[in-house]
C-alpha positions in Angstrom: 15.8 -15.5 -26.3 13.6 -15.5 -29.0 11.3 -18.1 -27.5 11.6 -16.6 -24.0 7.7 -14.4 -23.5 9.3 -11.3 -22.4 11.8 -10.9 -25.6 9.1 -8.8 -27.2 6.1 -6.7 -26.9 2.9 -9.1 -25.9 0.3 -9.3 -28.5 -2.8 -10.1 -26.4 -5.2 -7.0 -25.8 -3.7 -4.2 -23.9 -0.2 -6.0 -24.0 -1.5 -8.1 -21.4 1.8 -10.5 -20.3 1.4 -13.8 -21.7 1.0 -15.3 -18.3 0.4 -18.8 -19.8 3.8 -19.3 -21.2 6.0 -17.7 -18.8 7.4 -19.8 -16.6 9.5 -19.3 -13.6 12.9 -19.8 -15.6 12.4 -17.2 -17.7 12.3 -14.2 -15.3 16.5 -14.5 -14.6 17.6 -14.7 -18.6 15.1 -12.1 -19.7 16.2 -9.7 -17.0 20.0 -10.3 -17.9 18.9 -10.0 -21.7 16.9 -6.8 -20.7 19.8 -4.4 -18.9 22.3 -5.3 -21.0 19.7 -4.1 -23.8 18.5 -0.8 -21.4 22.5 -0.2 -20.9 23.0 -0.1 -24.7 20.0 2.2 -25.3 21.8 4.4 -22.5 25.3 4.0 -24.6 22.9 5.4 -27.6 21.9 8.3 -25.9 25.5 9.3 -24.7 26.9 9.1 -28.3 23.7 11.2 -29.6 25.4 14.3 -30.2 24.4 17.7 -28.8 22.2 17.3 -26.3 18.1 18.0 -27.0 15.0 17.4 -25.5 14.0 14.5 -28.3 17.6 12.8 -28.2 18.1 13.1 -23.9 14.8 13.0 -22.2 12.1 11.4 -24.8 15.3 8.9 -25.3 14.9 8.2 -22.2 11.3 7.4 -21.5 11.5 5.2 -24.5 14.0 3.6 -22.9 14.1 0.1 -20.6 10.7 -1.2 -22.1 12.2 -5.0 -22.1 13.3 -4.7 -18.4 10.0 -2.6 -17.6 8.0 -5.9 -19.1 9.9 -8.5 -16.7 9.9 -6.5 -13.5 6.3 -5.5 -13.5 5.7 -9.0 -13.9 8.0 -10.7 -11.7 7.6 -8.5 -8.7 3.6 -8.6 -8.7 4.7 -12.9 -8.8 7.1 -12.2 -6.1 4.6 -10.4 -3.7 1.0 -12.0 -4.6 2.2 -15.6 -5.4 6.3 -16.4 -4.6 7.9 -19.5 -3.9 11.4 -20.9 -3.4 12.9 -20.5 -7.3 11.3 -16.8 -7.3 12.7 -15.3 -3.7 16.5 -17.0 -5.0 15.8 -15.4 -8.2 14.7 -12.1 -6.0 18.2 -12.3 -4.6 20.2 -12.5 -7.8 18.0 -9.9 -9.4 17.9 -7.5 -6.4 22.0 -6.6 -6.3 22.1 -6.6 -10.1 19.2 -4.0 -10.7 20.6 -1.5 -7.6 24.4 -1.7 -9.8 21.9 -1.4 -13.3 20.0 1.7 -11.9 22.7 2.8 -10.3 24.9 2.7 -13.5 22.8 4.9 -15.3 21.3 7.6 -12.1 25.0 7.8 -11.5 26.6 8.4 -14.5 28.4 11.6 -14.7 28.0 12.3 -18.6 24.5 11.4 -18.5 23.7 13.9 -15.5 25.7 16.6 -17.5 23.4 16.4 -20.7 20.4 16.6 -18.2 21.8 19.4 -16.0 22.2 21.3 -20.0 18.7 20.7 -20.8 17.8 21.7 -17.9 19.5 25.4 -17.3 18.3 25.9 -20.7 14.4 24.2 -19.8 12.5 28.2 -20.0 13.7 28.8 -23.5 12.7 25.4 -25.2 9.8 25.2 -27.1 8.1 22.1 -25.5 5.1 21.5 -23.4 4.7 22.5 -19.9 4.1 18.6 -18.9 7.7 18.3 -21.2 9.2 21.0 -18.9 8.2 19.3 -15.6 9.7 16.3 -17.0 13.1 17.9 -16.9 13.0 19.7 -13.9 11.8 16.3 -12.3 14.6 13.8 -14.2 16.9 17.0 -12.4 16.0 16.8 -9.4 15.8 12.6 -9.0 19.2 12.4 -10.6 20.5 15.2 -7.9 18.9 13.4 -5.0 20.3 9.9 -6.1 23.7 11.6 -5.8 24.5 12.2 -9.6 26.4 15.4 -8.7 28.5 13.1 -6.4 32.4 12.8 -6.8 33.5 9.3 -8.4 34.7 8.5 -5.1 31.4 8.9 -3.7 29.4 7.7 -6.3 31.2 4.2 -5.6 30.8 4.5 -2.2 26.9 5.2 -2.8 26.3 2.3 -4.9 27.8 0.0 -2.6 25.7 0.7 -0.3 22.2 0.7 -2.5 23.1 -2.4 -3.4 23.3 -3.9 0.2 20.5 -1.8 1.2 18.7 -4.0 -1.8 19.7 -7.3 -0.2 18.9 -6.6 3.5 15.0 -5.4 2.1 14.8 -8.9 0.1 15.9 -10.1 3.4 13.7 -8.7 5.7 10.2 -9.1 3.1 11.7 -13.1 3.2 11.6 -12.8 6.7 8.2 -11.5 7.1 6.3 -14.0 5.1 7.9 -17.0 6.5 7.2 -16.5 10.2 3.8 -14.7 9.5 3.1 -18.4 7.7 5.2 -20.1 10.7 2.8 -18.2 13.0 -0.4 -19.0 12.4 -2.8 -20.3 15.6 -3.3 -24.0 14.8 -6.6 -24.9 17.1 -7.2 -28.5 18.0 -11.7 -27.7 18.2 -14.0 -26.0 17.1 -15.7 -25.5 20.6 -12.3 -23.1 21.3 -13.6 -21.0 18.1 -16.5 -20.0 20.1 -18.1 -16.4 18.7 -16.7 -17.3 14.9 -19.6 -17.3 11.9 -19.7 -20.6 10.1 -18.2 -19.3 7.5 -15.0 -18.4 9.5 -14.7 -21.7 10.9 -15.0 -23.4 8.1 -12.3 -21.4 6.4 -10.1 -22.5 9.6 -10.6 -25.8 8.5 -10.1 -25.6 5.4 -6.7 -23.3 5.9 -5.9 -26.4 8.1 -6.7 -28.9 6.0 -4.3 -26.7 3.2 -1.4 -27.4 5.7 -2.4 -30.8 6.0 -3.9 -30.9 9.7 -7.3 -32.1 8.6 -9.8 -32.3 11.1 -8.1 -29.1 13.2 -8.5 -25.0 12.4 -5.9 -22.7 11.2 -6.1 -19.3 12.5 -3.6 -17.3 9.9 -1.8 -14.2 11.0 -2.1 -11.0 9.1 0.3 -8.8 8.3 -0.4 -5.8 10.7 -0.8 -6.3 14.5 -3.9 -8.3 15.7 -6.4 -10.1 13.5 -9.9 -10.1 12.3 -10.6 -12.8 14.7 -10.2 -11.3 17.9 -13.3 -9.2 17.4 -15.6 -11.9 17.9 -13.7 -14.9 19.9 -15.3 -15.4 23.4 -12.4 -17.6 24.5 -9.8 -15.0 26.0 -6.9 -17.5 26.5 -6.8 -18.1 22.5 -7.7 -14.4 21.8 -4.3 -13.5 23.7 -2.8 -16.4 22.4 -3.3 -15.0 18.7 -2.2 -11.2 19.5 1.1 -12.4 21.4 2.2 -14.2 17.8 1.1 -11.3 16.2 3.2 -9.6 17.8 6.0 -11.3 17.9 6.7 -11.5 14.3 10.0 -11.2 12.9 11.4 -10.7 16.6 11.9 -14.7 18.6 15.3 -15.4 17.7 15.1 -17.8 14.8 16.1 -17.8 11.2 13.5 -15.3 10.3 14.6 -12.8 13.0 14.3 -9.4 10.8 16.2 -6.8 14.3 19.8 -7.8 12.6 18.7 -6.9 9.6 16.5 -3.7 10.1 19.5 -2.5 12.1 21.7 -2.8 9.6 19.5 -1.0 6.9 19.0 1.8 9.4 22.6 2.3 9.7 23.0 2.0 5.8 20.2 4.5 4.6 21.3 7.1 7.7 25.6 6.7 6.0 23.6 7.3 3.0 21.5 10.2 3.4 24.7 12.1 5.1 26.7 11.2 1.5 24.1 13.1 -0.2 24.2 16.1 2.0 21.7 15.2 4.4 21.1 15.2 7.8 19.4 11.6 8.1 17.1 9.3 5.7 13.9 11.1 7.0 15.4 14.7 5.9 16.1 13.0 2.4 13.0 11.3 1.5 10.5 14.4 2.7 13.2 16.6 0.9 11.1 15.5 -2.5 7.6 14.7 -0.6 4.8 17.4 -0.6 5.4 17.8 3.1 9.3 19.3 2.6 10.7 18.3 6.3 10.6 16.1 9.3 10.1 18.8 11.0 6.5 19.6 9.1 5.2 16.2 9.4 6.0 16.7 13.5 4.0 19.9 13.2 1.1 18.1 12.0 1.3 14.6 14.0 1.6 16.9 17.5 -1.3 18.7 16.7 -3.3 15.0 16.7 -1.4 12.8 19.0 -2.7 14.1 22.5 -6.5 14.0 21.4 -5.8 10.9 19.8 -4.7 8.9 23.3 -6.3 10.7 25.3 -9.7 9.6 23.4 -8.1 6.3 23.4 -7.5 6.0 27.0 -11.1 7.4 27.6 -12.6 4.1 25.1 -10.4 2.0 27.1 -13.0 2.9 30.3 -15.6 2.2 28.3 -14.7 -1.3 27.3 -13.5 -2.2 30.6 -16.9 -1.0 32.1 -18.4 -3.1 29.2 -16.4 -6.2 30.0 -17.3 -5.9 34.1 -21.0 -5.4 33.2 -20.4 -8.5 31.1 -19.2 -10.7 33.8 -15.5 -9.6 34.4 -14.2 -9.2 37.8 -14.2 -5.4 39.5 -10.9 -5.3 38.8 -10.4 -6.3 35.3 -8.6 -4.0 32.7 -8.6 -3.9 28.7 -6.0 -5.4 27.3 -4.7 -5.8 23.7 -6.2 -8.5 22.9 -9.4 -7.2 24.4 -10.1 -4.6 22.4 -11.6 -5.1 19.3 -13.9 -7.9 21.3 -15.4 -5.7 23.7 -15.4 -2.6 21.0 -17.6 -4.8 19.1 -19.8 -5.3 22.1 -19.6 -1.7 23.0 -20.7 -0.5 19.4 -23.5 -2.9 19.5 -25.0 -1.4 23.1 -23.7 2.5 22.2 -24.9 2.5 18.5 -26.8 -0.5 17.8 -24.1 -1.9 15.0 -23.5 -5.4 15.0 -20.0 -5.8 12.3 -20.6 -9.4 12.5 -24.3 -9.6 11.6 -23.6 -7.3 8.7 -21.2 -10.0 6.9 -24.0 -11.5 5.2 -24.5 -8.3 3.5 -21.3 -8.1 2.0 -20.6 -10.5 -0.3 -17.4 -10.6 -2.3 -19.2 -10.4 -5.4 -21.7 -7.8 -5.0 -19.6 -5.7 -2.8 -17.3 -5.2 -6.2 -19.9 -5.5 -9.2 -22.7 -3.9 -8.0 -20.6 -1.2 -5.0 -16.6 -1.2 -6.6 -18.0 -0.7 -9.9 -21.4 0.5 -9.5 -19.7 3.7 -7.7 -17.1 4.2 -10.3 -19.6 3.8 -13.3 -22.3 6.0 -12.2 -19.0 8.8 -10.9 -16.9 8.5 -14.2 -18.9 7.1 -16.7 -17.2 3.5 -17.3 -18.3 -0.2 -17.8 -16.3 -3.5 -16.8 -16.5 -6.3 -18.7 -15.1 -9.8 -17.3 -12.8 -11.3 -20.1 -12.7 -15.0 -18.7 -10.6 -15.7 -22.4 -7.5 -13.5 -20.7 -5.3 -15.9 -18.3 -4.0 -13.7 -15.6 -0.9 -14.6 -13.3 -3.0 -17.2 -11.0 -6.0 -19.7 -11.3 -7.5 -16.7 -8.4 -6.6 -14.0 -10.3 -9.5 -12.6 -12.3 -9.5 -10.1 -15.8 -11.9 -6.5 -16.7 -11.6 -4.6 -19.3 -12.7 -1.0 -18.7 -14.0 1.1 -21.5 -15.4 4.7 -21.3 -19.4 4.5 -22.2 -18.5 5.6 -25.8 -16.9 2.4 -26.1 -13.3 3.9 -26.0 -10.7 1.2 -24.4 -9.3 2.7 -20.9 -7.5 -0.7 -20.1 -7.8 -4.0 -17.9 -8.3 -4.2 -14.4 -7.0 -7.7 -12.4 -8.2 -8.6 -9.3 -6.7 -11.1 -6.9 -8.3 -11.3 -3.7 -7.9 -14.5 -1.4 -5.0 -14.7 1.0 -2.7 -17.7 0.3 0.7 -19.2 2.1 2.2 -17.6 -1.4 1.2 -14.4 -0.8 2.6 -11.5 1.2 0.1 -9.8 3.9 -1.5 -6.8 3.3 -3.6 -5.3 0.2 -1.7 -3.3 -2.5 -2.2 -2.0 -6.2 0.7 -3.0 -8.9 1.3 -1.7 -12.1 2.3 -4.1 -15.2 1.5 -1.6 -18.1 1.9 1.8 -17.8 -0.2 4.3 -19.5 1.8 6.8 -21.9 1.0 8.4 -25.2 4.3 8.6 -26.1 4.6 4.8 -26.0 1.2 4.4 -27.3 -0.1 2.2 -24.2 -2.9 1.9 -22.4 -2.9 0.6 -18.5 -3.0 -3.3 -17.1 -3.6 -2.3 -13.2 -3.6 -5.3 -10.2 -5.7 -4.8 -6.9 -4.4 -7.6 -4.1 -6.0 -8.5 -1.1 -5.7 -11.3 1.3 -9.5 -11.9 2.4 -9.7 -15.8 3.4 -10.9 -17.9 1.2 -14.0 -20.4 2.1 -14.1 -23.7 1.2 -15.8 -24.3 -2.4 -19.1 -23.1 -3.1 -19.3 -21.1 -0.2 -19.9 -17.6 -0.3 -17.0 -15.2 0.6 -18.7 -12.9 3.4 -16.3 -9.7 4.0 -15.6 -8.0 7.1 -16.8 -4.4 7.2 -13.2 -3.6 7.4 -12.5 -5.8 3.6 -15.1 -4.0 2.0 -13.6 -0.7 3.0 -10.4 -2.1 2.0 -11.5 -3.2 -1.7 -13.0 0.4 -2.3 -9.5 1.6 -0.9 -7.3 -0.3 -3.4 -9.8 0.3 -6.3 -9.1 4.1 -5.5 -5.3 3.8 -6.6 -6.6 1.1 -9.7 -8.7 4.1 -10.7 -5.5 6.3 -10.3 -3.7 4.3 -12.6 -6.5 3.6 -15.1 -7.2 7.1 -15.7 -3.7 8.2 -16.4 -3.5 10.4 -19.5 -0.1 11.8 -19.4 1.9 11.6 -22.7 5.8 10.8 -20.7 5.5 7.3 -18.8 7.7 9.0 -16.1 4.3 10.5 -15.2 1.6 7.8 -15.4 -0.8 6.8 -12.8 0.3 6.8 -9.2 3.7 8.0 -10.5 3.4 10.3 -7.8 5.3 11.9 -4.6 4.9 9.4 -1.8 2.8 11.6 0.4 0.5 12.2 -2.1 -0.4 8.7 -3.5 -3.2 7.7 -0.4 -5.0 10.7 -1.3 -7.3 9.2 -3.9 -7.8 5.9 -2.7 -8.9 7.6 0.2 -11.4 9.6 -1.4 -12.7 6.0 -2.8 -13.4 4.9 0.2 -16.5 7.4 1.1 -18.9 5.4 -1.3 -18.4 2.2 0.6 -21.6 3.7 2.9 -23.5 6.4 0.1 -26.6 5.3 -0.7 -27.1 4.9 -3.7 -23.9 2.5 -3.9 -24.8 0.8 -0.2 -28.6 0.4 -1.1 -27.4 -1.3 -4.4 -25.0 -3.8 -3.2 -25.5 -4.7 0.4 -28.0 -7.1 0.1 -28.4 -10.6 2.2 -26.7 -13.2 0.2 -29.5 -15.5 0.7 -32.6 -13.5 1.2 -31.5 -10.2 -1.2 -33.0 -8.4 1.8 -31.2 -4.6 1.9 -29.3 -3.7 4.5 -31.7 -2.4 7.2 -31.6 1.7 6.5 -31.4 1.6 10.8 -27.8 -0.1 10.4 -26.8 1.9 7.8 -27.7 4.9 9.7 -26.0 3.6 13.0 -22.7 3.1 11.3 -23.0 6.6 10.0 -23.6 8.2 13.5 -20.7 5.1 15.3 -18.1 7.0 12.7 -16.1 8.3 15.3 -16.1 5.0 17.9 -13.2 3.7 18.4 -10.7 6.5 16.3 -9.0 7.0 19.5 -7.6 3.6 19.2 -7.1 3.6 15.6 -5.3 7.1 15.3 -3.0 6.0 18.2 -1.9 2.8 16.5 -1.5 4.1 13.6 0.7 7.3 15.2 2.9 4.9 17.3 3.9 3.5 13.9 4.4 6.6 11.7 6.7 8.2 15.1 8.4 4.9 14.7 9.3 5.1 11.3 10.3 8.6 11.7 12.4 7.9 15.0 14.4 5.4 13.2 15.0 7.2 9.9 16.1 10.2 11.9 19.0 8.7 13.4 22.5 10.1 12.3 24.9 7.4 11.4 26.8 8.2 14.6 23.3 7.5 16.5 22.7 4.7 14.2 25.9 3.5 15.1 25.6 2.6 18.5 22.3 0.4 17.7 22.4 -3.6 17.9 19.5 -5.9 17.2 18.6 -6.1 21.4 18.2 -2.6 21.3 15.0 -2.9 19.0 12.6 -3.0 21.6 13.6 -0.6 23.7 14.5 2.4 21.0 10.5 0.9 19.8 9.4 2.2 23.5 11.3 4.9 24.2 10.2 6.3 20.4 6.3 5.8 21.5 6.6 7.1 25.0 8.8 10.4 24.2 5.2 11.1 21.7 3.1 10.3 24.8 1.5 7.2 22.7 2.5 4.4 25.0 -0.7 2.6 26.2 -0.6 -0.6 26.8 -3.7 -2.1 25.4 -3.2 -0.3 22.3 0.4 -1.4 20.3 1.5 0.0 17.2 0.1 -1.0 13.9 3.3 -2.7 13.2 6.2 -3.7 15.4 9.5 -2.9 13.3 10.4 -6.1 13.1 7.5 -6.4 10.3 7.2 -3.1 9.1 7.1 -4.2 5.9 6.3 -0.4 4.1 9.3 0.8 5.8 11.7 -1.9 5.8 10.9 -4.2 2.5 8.6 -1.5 0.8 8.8 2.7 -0.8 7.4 3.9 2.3 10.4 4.6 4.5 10.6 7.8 6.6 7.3 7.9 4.7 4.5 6.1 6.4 2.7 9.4 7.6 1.9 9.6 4.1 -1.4 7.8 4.8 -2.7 10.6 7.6 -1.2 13.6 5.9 -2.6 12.4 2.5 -6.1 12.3 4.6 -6.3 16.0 5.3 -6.8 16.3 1.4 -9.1 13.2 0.9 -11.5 14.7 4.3 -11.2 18.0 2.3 -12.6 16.7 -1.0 -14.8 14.2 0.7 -16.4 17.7 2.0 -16.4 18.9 -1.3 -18.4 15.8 -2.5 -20.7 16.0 -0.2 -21.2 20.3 -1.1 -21.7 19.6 -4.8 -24.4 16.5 -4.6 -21.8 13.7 -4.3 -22.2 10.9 -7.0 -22.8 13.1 -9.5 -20.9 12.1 -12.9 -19.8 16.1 -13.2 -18.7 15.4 -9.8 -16.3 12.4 -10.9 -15.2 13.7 -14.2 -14.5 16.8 -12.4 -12.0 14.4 -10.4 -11.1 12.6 -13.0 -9.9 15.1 -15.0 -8.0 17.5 -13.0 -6.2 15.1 -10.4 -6.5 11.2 -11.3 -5.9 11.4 -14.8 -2.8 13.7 -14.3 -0.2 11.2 -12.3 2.9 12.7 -11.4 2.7 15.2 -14.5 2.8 18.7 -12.8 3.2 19.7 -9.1 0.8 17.9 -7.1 -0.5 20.3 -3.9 -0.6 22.8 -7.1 -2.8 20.5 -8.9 -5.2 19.6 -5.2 -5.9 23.7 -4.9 -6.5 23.7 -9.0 -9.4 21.2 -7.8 -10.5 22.4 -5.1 -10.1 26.1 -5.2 -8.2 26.5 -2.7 -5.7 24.8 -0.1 -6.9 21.7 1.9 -8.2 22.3 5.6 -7.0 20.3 8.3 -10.4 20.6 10.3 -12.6 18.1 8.1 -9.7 15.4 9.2 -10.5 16.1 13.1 -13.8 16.2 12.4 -14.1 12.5 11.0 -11.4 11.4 13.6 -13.2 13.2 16.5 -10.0 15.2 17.4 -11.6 18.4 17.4 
């Protein structure tokens, strides 16, 4: 093992992975080679004599740093770059790390020395982030069913460790007939209303698959496509939103009902072994919002406005569309929308997304707006470090210091969209930041923007650019940990909570000092005309009818299947998918037609293959606290580095190291209002 890269701490800057040694037959020996290591340091702590804080809990936080190394490596590979050896190694790995975890959250002696510690926690003499660190290692061992009967805790890791399998299952699933269903188009005349630039990324995606001389239209992860905002050719347009659509649901090998069927019946047996009603009463049980029923309490108080705005921007498309040519009759449909929303923004508001691409290139959007913003807000630099080999030829290095010059760590970005790659944009952790371990943070930011052919410029979408300031929001979240337990660091954080900053990140896509500095022509270096920039501004609310409904008609599905009983559960088969889909949507009054859910369940990939399960509201109800701080931005001069430090220091820098909703009314002085989140939505 000695030659294998993961045996030992890397020794490149920031304990970068030593990406150009490790190959793909090292992930399944080093992982073997790492639990039976972890389990030995567990075996260590269980012989260490009467139980204390040092010996039990900072044990275990030092704990697992071999196996830490391989997974943060191997799943970033498995989601940003995978390939046949790595989704078989994915399956061996998968059942053996549920029976690993499950060994030790399970194990009755090692709960006991926890529960001790913690009946004890208010007389120790230890820090209050040392005190959180038991009451949370408590409370994640009860809800993993630690206090379980032997009986039970058998029962319960049988069925974690299928639930493991069908989620490696279902993520397989996905990619494979998102890659199967790409739009192959025979000419370019059919991709009427498509830049240059877009077309010649069709052809080169084409080319990739080896149809040279045709144009390859790639699905995205989510329901519709980029595309069908500016396609004049109707027939493809539908074409491409029926295959989207269709994902993971026409009755071939990557058919994901069967499976997400089965892991809804699995996780609802589960939740009633721990003492729960269903999955959804589990998982909010240890989220800010506390119950299903809270997060109902919220999503009713949105979901009328929200259709009803939707159905009234349905009108005024389909009025567009008849004034454009359409016959007297003719009503949006899906795979209308976003093309005649386009047109409609451009006649209401004067905003053309389309002619605004050559504003935002890749490049400048992230140098001078990703990093502009966050140098001027919290007083950092980037520095590319073209001498550290990251995971993929695309993949680029930064390191970040603090303008003193003190490290804060390295930043990767990976941003093209390849067959390799799963859909979607995402932030990974490979080293986590922790005093008591001494390290500083390696953060990745994924996206899957296409990628033109060579020595083109890559011209974002309005929508990508919003997207790259998102993700950067969580890399900032796990840069700027400084917790001393790594239990705590970076987005270590309840899942409801975790959108919150990202979301805040994305208000300096449009300020203007960041927009004025970046969005500039990528031929003339003309600015952005202040007109357009003020036209976006006043469009904010176009179109949130449609946006809040899609996005509602998937968090009520996620909730509607995770709050099944097992005996409800139970009487489920794969054909009943689309119907329980419908009748879920309707019973919320969110069924219109021409706008579907974000994603269909057959590749809901954050509920089925990801953490987000009975959890996907997370993004909405984390909103009400980003629209609150946005508003407090705005109050106190906004890109003001008092402003950011402010920010910095009391919520990003703190992970998962005290009570979160405690630590939002610490920052803002009070608790968050719901009314800024209408306001931007145009629910009010």
């Amino acid at each position: 093992m000695s030659a294998n890269p993961f045996a030992v701490k890397s020794t490149l800057d920031y304990q970068l992975p030593d990406f150009a040694n490790i190959r793909d037959d090292h992930y399944l020996e080093a992982f073997e080679a790492a639990v039976t290591e972890h389990s030995a340091e567990i075996a260590a702590i269980l012989a260490s004599g009467e139980p204390t804080f040092e010996n039990t809990f900072e044990a275990l936080e030092r704990s697992g740093q071999y196996l830490g190394r391989v997974l943060g490596v191997f799943y970033n590979k498995h989601s940003s770059d995978t390939n046949p050896k790595i989704d078989e190694i994915d399956e061996v790995i998968a059942p053996k790390l549920s029976a690993h975890l499950d060994s030790i959250r399970l194990n009755p002696e090692l709960f006991a020395r926890i529960d001790a510690l913690y009946q004890k926690r208010d007389s120790l003499e230890i820090s209050a982030e040392a005190k959180w660190l038991i009451e949370r290692y408590h409370r994640e061992y009860s809800l993993a069913g630690a206090g379980l009967s032997a009986a039970d805790r058998a029962a319960l890791a049988a069925l974690n460790e299928e639930l493991s399998l069908l989620e490696t299952a279902f993520s397989k699933n996905v990619l494979s007939d998102t890659n199967d269903l790409a739009v192959l188009v025979d000419s370019e005349g059919e991709l009427d209303g498509l830049s240059a630039g877009e077309i010649a990324a069709a052809a080169a995606a084409a080319k990739d698959r080896g149809q040279d001389g045709k144009f390859l239209i790639n699905m995205v992860n989510y329901t519709g496509n980029p595309a069908l905002t500016s396609l004049t050719n109707r027939a493809l347009r539908k074409r491409i939103m029926v295959n989207s659509l269709s994902k993971g649901m026409r009755g071939n090998d990557n058919d994901n009902r069967e499976t997400l069927i089965k892991m809804v019946k699995l996780r609802a047996k589960r939740a009633e072994l721990l003492g729960f009603k269903s999955h959804a009463h589990y998982v909010t049980a240890d989220e800010t919002a506390g119950t299903p029923q809270n997060v109902h309490n919220m999503l009713r108080r949105i979901a009328p406005a929200a259709v009803a705005n939707a159905r009234t921007e349905a009108e005024l498309l389909a009025e567009a569309a008849r004034d454009a040519g359409e016959p007297a009759d003719f009503q949006i449909e899906a795979w209308d929308w976003d093309f005649y929303a386009d047109k409609v923004r451009l006649a209401k508001y004067s905003v053309d997304t389309s002619a605004m691409r050559p504003y935002f290139e890749l490049e400048r959007v992230l140098n001078d707006g990703v990093f502009f913003a966050a140098s001027a807000l919290f007083g950092i630099n980037f520095t590319k470090r073209p001498d550290l080999q990251a995971y993929h030829p695309e993949a680029r290095v930064w390191e970040v210091k603090n303008t003193d010059g003190s490290a804060v760590g390295l930043f990767i970005g990976d941003f093209y969209t390849r067959d390799s790659k799963r859909g979607g944009a995402w932030m990974n952790s490979m080293v986590d930041q922790s005093h008591l371990m001494n390290e500083l943070p390696v953060v990745v930011n994924n996206l899957n923007i296409p990628k033109p052919p060579a020595g083109e410029p890559t011209l974002l979408t309005f929508d990508e650019g919003s997207t790259l300031f998102h993700e950067f929001g969580h890399a900032l979240h796990g840069l700027f940990s400084n917790v001393h337990f790594p239990h705590f660091s970076g987005t270590s954080v309840m899942r409801d909570f975790v959108e919150f900053p990202s979301q805040v990140n994305e208000m300096w896509l449009l300020w203007p000092e960041v927009v004025h500095n970046y969005a500039k022509h990528y031929q003339t270096g003309e600015p952005l005309p202040q007109e357009w920039i003020d036209n976006l501004n006043r469009a904010e609310v176009f179109n949130q009818g449609h946006d809040t409904t899609s996005y509602l008609a998937a968090a009520i599905l996620d909730l509607a299947w995770h709050e099944l009983s097992s005996a409800e559960a139970d009487k489920l088969t794969a054909d009943d998918v689309e119907a329980f889909e419908a009748k879920a949507i309707a019973e919320y009054g969110l069924d219109f037609a021409p706008v579907p859910t974000r994603y269909r369940s057959t590749y809901f990939s954050h509920i089925f293959a990801g953490g987000y399960s009975a959890g996907y509201y997370g993004y909405i109800w984390s909103e009400v606290l980003d629209a609150d701080t946005v508003d407090w931005f705005k109050a106190n001069g906004g890109l003001k580095l008092e402003n950011g430090m402010r920010f910095r220091e009391m919520l990003l820098s703190r992970g998962g190291s005290t009570e979160a909703i405690g630590m939002f009314k610490a920052f803002r002085g009070q608790p968050a209002q719901i009314e800024p989140l209408l306001k931007r939505r145009g629910l009010l």
